[in-house]
PDB file as gemmi writes it, atoms N, CA and C in Angstrom:
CRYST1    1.000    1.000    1.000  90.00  90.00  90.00 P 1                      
ATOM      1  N   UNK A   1      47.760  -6.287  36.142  1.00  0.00           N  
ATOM      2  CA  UNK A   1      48.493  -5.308  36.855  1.00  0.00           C  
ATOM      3  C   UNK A   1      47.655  -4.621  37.910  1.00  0.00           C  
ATOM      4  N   UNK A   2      47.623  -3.776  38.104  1.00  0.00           N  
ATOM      5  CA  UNK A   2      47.077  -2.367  39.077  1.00  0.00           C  
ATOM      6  C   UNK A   2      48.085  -2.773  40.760  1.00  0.00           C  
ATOM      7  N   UNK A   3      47.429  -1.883  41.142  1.00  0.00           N  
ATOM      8  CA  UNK A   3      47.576  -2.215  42.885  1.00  0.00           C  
ATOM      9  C   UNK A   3      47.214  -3.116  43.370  1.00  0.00           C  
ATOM     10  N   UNK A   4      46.604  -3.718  43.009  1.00  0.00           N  
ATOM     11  CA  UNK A   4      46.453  -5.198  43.975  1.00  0.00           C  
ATOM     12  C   UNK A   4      47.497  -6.390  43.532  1.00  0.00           C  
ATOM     13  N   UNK A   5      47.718  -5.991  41.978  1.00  0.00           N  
ATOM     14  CA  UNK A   5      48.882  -7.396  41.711  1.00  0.00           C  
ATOM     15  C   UNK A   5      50.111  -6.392  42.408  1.00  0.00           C  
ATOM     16  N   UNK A   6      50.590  -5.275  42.325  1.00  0.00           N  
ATOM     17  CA  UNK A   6      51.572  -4.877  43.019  1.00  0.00           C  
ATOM     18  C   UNK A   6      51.710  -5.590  44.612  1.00  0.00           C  
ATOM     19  N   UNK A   7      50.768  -5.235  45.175  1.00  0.00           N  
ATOM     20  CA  UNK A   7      50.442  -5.926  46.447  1.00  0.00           C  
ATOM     21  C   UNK A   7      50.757  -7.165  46.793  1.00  0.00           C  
ATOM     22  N   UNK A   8      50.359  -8.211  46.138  1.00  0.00           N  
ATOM     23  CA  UNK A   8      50.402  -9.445  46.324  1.00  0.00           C  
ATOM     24  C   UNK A   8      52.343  -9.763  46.321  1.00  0.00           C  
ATOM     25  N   UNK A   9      52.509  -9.003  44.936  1.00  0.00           N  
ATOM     26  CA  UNK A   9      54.256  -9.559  44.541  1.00  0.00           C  
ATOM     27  C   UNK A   9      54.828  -9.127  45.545  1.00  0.00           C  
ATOM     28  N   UNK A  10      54.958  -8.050  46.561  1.00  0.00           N  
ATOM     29  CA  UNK A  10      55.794  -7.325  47.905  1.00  0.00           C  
ATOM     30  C   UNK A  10      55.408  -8.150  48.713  1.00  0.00           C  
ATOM     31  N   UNK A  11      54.123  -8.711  48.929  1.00  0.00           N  
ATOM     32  CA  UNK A  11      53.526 -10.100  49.874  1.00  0.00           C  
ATOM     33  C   UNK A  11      54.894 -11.313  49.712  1.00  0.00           C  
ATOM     34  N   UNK A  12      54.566 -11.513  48.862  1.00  0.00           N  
ATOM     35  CA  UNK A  12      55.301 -13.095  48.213  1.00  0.00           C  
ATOM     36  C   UNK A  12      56.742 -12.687  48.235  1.00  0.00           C  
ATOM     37  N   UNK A  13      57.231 -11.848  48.052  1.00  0.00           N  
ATOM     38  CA  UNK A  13      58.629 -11.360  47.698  1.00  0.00           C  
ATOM     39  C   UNK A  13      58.897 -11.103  49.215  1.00  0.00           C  
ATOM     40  N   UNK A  14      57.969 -10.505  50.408  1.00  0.00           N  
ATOM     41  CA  UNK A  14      58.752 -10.736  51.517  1.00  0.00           C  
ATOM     42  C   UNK A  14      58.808 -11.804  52.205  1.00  0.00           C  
ATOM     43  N   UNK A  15      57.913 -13.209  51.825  1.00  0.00           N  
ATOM     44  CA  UNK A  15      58.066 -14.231  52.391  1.00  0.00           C  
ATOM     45  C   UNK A  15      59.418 -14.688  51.777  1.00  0.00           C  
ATOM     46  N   UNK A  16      59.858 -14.821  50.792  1.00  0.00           N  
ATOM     47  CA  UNK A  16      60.564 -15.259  50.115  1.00  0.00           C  
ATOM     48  C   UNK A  16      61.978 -14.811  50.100  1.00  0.00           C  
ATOM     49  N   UNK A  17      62.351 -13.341  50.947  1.00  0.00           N  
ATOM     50  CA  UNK A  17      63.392 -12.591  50.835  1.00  0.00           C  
ATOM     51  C   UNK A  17      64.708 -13.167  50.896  1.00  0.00           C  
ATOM     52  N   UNK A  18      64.779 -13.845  52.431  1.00  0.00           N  
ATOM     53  CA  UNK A  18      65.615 -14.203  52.730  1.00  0.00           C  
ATOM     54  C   UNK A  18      66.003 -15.858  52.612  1.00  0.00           C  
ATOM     55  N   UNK A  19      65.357 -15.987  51.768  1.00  0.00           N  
ATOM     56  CA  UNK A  19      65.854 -17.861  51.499  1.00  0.00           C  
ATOM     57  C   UNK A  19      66.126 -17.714  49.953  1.00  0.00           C  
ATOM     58  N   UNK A  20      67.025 -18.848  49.600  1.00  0.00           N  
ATOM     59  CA  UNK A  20      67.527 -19.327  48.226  1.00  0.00           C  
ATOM     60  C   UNK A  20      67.083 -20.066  47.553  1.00  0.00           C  
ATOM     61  N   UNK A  21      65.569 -19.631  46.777  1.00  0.00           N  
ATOM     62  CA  UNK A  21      64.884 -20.881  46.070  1.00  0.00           C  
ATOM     63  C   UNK A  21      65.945 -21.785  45.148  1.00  0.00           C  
ATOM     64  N   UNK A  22      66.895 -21.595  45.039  1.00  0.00           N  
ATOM     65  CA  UNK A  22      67.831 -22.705  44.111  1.00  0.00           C  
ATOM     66  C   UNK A  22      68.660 -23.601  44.828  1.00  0.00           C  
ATOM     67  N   UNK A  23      68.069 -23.580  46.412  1.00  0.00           N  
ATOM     68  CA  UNK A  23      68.685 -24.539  47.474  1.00  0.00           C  
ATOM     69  C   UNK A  23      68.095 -26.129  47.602  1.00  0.00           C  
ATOM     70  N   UNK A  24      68.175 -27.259  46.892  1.00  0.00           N  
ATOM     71  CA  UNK A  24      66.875 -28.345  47.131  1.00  0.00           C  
ATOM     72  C   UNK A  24      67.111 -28.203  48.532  1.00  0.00           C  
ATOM     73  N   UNK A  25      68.066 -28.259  49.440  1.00  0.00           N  
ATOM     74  CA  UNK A  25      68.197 -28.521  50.924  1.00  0.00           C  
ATOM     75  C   UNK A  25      66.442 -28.031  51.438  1.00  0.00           C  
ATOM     76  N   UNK A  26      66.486 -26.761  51.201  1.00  0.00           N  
ATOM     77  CA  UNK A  26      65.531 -25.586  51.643  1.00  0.00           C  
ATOM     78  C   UNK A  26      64.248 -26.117  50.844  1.00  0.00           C  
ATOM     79  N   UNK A  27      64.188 -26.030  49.907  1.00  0.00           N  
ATOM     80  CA  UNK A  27      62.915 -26.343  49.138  1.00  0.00           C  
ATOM     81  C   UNK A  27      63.346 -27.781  47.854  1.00  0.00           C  
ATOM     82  N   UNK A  28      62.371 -29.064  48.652  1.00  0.00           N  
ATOM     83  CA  UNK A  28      62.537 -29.801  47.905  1.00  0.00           C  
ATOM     84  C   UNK A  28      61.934 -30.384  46.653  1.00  0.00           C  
ATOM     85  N   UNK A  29      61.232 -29.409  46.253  1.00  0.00           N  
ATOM     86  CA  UNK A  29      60.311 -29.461  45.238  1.00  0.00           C  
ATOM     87  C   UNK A  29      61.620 -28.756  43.917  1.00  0.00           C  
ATOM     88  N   UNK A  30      62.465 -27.914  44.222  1.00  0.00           N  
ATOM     89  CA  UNK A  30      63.406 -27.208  43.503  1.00  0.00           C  
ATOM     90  C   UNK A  30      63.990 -28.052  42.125  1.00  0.00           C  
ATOM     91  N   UNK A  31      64.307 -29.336  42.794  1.00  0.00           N  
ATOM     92  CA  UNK A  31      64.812 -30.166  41.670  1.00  0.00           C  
ATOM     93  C   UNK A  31      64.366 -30.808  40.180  1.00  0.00           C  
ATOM     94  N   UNK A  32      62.849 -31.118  41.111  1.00  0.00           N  
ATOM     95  CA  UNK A  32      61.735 -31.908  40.026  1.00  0.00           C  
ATOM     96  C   UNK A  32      61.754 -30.261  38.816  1.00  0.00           C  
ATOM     97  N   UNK A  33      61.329 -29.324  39.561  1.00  0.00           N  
ATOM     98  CA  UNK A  33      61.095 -27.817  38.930  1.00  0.00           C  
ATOM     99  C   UNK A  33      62.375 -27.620  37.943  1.00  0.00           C  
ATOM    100  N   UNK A  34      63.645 -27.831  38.248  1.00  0.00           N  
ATOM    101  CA  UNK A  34      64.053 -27.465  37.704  1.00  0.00           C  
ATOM    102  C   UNK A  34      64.619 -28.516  36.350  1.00  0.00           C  
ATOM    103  N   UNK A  35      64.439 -29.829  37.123  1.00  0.00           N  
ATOM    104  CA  UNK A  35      64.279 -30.827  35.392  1.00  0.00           C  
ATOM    105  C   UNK A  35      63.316 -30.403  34.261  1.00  0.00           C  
ATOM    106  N   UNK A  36      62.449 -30.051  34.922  1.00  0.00           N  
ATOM    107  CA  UNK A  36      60.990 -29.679  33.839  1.00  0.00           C  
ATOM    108  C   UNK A  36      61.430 -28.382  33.437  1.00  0.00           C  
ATOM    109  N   UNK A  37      62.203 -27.096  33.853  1.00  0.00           N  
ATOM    110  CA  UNK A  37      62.637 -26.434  32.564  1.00  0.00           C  
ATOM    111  C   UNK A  37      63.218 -26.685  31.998  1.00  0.00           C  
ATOM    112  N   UNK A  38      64.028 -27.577  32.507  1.00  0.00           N  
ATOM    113  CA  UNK A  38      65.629 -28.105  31.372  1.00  0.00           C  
ATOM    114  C   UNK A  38      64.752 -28.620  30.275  1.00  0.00           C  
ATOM    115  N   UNK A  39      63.804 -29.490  30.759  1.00  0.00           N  
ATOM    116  CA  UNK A  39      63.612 -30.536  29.280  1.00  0.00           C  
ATOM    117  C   UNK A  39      62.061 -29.318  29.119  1.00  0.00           C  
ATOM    118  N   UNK A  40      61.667 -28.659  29.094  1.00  0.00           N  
ATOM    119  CA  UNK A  40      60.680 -28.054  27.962  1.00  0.00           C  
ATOM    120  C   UNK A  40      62.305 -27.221  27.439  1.00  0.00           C  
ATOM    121  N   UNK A  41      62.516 -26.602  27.974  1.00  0.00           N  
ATOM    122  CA  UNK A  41      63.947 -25.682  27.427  1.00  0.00           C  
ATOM    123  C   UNK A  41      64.138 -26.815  26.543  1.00  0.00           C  
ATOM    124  N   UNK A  42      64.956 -27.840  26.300  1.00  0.00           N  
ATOM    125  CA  UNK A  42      65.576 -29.360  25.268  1.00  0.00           C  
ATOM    126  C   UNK A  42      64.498 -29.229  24.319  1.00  0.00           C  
ATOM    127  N   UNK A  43      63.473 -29.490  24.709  1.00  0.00           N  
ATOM    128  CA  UNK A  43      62.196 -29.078  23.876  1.00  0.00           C  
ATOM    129  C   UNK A  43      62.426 -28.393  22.302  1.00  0.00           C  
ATOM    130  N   UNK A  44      61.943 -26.826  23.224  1.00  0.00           N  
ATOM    131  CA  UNK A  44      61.982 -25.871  22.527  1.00  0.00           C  
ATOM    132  C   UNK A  44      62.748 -25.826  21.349  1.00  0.00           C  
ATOM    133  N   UNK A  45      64.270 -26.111  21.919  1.00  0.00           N  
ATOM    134  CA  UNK A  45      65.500 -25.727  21.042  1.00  0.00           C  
ATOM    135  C   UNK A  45      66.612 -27.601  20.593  1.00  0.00           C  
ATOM    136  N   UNK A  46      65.434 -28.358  20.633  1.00  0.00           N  
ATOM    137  CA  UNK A  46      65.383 -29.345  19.583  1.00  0.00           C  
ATOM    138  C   UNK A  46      67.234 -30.072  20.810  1.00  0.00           C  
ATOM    139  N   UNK A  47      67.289 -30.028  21.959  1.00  0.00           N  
ATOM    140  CA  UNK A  47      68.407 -30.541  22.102  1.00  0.00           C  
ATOM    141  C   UNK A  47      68.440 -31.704  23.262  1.00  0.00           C  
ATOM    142  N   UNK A  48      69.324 -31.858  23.770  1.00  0.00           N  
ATOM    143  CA  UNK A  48      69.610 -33.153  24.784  1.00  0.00           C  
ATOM    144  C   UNK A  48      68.770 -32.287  26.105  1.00  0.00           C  
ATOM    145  N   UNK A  49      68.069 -32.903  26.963  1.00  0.00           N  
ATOM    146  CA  UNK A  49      67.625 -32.593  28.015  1.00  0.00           C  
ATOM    147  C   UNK A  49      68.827 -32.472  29.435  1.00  0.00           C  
ATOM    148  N   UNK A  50      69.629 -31.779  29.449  1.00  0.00           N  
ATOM    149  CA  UNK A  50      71.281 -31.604  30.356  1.00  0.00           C  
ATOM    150  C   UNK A  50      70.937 -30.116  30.720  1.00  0.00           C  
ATOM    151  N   UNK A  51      70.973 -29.921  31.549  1.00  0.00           N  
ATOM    152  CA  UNK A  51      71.596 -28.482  32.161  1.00  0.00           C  
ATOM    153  C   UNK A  51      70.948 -28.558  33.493  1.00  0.00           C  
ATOM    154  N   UNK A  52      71.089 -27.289  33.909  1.00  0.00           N  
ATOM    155  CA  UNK A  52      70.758 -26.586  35.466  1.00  0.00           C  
ATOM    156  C   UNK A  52      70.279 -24.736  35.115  1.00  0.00           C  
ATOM    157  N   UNK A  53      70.065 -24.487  36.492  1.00  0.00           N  
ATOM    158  CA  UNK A  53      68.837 -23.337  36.651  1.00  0.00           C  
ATOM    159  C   UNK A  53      70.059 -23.203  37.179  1.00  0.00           C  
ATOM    160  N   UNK A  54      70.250 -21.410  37.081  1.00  0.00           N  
ATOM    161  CA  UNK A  54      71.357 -20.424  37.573  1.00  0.00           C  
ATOM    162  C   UNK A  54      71.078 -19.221  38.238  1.00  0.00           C  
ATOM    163  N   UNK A  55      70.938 -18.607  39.204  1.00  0.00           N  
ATOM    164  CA  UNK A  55      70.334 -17.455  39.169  1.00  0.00           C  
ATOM    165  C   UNK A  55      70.761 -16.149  38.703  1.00  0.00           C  
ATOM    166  N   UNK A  56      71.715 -16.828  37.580  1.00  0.00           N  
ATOM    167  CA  UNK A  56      72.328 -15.362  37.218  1.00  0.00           C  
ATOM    168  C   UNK A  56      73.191 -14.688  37.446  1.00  0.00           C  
ATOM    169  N   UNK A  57      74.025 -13.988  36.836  1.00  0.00           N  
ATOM    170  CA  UNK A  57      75.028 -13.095  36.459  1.00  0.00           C  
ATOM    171  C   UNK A  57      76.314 -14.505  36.478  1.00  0.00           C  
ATOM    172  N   UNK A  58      77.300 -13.686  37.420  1.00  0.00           N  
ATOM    173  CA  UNK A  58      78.271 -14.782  37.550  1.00  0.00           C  
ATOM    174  C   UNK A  58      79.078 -15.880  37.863  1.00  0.00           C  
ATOM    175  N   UNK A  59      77.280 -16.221  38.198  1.00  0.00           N  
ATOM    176  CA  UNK A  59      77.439 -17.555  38.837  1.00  0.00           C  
ATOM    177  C   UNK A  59      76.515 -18.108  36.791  1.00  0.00           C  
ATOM    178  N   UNK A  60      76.116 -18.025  36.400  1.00  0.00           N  
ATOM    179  CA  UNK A  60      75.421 -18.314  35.192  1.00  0.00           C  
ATOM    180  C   UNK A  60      77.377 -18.933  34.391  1.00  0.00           C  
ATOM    181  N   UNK A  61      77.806 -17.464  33.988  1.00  0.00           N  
ATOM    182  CA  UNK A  61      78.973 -17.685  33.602  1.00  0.00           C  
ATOM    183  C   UNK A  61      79.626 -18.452  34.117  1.00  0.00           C  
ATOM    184  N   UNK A  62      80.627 -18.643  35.153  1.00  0.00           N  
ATOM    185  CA  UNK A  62      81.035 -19.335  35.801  1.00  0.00           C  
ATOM    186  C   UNK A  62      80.569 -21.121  35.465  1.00  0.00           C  
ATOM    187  N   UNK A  63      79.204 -21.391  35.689  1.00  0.00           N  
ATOM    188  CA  UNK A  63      78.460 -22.745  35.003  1.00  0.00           C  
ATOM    189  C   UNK A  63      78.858 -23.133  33.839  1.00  0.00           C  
ATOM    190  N   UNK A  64      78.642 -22.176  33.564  1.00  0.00           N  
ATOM    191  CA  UNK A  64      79.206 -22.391  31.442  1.00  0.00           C  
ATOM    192  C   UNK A  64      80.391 -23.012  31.345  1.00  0.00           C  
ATOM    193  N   UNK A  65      80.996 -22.005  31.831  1.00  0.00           N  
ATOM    194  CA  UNK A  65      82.714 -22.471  31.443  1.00  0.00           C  
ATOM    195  C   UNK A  65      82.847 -23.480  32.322  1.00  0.00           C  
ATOM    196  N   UNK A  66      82.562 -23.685  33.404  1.00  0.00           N  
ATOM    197  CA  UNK A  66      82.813 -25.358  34.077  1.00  0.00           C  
ATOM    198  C   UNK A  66      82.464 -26.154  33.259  1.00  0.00           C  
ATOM    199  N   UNK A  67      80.979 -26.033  32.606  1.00  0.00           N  
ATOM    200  CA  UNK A  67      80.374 -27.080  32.119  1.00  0.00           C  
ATOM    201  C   UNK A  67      81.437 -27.416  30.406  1.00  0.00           C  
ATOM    202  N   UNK A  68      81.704 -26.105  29.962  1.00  0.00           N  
ATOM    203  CA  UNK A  68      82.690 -26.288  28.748  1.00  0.00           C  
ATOM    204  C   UNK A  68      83.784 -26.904  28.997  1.00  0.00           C  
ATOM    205  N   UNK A  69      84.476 -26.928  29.963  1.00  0.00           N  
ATOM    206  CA  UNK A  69      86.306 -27.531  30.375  1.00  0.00           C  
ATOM    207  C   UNK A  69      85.500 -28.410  30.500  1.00  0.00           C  
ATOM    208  N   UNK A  70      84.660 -29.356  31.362  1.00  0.00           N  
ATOM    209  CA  UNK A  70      84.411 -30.577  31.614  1.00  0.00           C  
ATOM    210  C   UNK A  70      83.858 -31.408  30.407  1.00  0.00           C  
ATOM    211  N   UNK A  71      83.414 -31.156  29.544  1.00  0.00           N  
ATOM    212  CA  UNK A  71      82.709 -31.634  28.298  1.00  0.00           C  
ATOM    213  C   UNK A  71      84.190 -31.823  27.177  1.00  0.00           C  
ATOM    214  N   UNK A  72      84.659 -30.406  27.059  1.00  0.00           N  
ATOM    215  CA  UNK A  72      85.868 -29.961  26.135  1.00  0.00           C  
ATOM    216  C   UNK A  72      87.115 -31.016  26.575  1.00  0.00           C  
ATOM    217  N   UNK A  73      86.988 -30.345  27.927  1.00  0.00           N  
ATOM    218  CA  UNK A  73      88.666 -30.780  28.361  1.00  0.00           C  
ATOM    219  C   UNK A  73      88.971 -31.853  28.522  1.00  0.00           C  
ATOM    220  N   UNK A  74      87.946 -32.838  28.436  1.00  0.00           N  
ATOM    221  CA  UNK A  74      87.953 -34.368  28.680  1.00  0.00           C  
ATOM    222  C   UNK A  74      88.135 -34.788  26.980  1.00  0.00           C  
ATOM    223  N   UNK A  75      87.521 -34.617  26.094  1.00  0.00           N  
ATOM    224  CA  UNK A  75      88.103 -34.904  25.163  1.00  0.00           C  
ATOM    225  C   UNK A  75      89.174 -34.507  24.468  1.00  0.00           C  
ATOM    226  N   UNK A  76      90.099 -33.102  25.315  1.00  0.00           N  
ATOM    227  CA  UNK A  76      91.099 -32.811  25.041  1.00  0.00           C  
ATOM    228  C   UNK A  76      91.980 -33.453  25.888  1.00  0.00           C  
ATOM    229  N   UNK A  77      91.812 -34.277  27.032  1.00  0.00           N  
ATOM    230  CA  UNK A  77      92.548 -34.589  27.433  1.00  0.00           C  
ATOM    231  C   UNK A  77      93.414 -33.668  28.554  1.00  0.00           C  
ATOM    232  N   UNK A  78      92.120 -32.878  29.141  1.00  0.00           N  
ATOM    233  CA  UNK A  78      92.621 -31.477  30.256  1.00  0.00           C  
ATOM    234  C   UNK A  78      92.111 -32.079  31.226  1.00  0.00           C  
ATOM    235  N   UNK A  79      92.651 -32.108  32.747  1.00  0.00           N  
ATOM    236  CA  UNK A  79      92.218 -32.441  33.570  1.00  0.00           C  
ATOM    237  C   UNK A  79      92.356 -31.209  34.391  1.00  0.00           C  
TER     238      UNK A  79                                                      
END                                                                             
């Protein structure tokens, strides 16, 4: 911590302000990054290596429940 790690994060955080690290368009390193949490995440919690990086709130939700109707609704027979 102290003032100098304060420093650095307002550094990095204003390069970073105005772009969407969850864009591969923008940053193409995004994708590889974000397989490698999925599967230590699969890891961790003993499961299939499947998902995606969200940045949260209701776009997170929103994922879910797509990802549930599409998994669900196909074996229910919901299109």
């Amino acid at each position: 911590g102290g003032n100098k790690h304060s420093e650095l994060m307002c550094k990095v955080y204003e390069f970073y302000l105005w772009s969407n690290p969850l864009k591969p368009g923008v940053w193409p390193r995004v994708n590889q990054c974000e397989a490698e949490i999925v599967a230590m995440t699969a890891r961790i919690l003993n499961g299939a290596p499947i998902g995606c990086v969200t940045s949260g709130g209701t776009e997170s939700i929103l994922t879910a429940v797509r990802a549930h109707v599409e998994l669900f609704g196909k074996q229910r027979g919901i299109k």
